[in-house]
C-alpha positions, 0 to 999 in steps of 0.5 A: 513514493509515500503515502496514506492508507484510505482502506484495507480489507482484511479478508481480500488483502487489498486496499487504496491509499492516497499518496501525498500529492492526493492522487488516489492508488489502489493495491491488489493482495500480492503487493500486501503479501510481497510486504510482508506485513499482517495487517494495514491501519486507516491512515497508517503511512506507507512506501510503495513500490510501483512497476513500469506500468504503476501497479503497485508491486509492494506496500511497505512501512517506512524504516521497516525492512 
């Protein structure tokens, strides 16, 4: 699924994002950290990896590994 950072707070690691079909998702810490990204921009597109329940598992950025 693909989407579009709504927030990111640096200090928690944690964010939302709105998807493309404007369904809200919020992302816990551990799914930045499994990224391995350092920081996430305001309206930055991402992929996300969701798990059988749809927690988030992993916020990536498209065509980077």
């Amino acid at each position: 699924m693909q989407g579009t950072i709504a927030t990111f707070d640096t200090a928690t690691r944690s964010g939302s994002l709105l998807l493309d079909d404007g369904t809200p998702l919020t992302f816990a810490a551990d799914a930045f950290d499994r990224s391995g990204l350092r920081l996430l921009r305001l309206g930055q597109r991402v992929t996300v990896e969701s798990d059988a329940t749809g927690a988030v598992r992993r916020v990536t950025i498209p065509g980077v590994a």
